[in-house]
C-alpha positions in Angstrom: 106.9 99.1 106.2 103.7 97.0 106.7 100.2 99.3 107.3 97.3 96.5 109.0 93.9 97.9 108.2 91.0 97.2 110.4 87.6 97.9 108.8 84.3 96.4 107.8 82.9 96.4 104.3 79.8 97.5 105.9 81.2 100.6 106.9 81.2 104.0 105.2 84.2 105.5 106.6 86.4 102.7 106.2 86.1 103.2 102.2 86.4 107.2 102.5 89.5 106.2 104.8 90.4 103.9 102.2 90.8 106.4 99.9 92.7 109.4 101.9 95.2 106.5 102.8 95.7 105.8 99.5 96.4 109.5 99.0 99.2 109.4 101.6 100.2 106.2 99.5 101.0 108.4 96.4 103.1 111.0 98.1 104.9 108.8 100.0 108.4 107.6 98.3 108.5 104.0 99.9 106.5 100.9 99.2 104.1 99.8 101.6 102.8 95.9 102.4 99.0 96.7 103.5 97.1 94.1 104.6 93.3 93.9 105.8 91.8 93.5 108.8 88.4 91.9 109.3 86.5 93.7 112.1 82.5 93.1 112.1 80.9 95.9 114.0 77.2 93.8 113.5 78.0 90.0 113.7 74.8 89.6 114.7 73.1 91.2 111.0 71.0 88.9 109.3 72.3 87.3 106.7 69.2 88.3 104.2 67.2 91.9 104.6 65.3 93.8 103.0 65.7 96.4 105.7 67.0 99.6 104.4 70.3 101.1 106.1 68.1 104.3 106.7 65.4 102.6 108.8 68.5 101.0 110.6 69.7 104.3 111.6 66.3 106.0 112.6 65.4 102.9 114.9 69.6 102.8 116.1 69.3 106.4 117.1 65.4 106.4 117.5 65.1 109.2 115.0 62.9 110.1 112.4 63.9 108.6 108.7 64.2 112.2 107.7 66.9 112.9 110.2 68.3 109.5 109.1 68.7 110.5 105.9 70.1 113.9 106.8 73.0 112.0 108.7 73.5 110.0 105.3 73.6 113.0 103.6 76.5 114.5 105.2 78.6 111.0 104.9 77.5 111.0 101.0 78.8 114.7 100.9 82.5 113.1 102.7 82.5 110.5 100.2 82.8 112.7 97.3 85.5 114.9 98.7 87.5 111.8 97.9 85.7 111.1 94.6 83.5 108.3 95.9 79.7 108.7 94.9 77.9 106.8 97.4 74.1 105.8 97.1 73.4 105.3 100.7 69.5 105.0 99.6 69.6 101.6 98.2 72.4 100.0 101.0 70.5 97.2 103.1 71.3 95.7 106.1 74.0 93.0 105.5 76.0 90.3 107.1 79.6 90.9 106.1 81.2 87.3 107.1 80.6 86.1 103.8 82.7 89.3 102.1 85.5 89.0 104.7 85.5 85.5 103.8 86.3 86.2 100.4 88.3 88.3 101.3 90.9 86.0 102.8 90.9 83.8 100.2 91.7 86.5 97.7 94.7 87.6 100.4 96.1 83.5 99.9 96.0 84.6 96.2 97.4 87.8 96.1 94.1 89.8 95.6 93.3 91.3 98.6 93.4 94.7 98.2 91.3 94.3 94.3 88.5 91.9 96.0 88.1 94.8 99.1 87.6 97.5 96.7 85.5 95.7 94.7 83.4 94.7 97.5 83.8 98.4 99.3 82.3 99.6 95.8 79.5 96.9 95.1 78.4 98.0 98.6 78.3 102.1 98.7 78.4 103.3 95.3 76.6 100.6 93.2 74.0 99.6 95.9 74.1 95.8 95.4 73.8 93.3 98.3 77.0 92.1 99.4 75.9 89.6 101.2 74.6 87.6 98.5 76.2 84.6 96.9 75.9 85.4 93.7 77.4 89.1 94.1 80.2 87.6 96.0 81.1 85.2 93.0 81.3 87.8 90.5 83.5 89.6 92.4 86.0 87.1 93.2 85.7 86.5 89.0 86.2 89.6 88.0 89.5 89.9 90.4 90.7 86.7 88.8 89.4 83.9 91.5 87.6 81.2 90.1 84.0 80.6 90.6 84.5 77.2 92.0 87.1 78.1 94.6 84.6 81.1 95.6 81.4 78.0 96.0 83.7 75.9 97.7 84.6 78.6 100.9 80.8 79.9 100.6 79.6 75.8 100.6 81.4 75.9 104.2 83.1 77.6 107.3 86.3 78.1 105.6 88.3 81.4 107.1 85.7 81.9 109.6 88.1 81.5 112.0 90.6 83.9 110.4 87.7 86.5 110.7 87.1 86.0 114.2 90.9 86.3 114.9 91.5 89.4 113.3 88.1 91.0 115.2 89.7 89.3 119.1 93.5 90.5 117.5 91.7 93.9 116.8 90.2 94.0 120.1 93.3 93.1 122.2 95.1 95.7 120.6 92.6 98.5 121.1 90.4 98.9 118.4 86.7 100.1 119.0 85.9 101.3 115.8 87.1 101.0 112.6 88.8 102.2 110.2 92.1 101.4 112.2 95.5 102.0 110.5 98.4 100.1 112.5 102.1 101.0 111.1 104.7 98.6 111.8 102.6 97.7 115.4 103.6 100.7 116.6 101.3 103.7 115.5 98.0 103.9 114.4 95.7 106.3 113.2 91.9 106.0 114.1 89.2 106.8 111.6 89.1 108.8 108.1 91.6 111.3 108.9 93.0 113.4 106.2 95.4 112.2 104.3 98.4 114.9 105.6 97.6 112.8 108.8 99.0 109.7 107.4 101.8 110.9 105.3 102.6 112.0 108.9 102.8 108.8 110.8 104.2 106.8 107.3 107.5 109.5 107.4 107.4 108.8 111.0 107.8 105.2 110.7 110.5 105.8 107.8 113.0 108.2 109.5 112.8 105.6 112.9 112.8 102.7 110.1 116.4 104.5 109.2 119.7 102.5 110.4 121.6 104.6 113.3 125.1 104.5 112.8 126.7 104.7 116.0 130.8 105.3 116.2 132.4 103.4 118.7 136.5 104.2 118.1 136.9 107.2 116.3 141.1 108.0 115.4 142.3 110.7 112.8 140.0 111.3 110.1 139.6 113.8 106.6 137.4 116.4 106.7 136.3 119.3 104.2 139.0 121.4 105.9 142.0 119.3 106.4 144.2 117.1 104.8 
């Protein structure tokens, strides 16, 4: 069974979703090849601010920063139903290409899933700025990239494309907001639902994933009660 995940480091629910999928993951009785998705919901972020996340949100919503915060709040409170302690206060503003850059590469390595968590983490419970290079390096290193493969793709446009496809593939296939769970490209589940929700859709996708046996001739046969 493959499971395509839409989603944006610079988004809170795609790491609480992150989480109650993975929840489904460990009830569930048959592997699963999950893949990420890059979908930018700000391509247009700068790609160095001091701007606070809160500020964002009061001028986004044309709010006041108390109210801001209060909406915050209630995501930090989310978060920790799933054991994520988030630190919404220190997030800035960021420009995610760079992370769903790295991202790629670590996918042509086999690290896709370590680098996004690690990234998902740096951004929303450490508070450090993923959109800086050095952040980025470290962690690539830590999930076993090498520094010098992780200047190379920064030094240019490399998998800039990729993340453009995946945001137009996500598009064309319906997705306005993300986190987007697509099952075998035939069911998806929108948001940070709970994680009965996709243990629902993954035994779904298993029982139609079953062989049908159809009998075409069917002569004399055995059964409990005879011969």
């Amino acid at each position: 069974m493959k499971v395509e995940i839409w989603s944006d480091i610079a988004c809170p629910f795609c790491y609480i979703g992150k989480r109650k999928f993975e929840q489904a993951l460990d009830e569930f009785d048959q592997p699963v090849d999950v893949t990420f998705k890059s979908f930018q919901l700000d391509p247009n972020a700068p790609h160095h601010s001091t701007e606070s996340m809160v500020t964002v949100l009061a001028k986004k919503y044309n709010i006041p920063v108390e109210k801001a915060k209060e909406m915050n709040s209630q995501v930090t409170a989310q978060a920790k139903e799933v054991g994520l302690n988030y630190d919404l206060e220190s997030i800035r503003v960021v420009n995610t290409m760079d992370a769903h850059r790295l991202s790629h590469l670590a996918k042509e390595k086999g690290k896709m899933g370590e680098v996004m968590e690690a990234l998902l983490d740096a951004h929303f419970v450490q508070g450090r700025y993923v959109g800086d290079r050095e952040e980025l390096i470290n962690i690539g290193a830590k999930a076993g990239l090498s520094k010098e493969e992780v200047n190379t793709v920064l030094d240019s446009d490399q998998y800039k494309d990729v993340v453009m496809q995946d945001q137009a593939e996500g598009s064309q296939i319906g997705v306005q907001g993300v986190p987007f769970f697509v099952f075998n490209r035939k069911y998806a589940v929108s948001g940070a639902q709970p994680k009965e929700a996709f243990l629902q859709v993954l035994e779904k996708v298993k029982e139609e994933d079953q062989p049908q046996i159809q009998v075409v001739n069917q002569g004399d046969t055995c059964t409990d009660e005879s011969c």
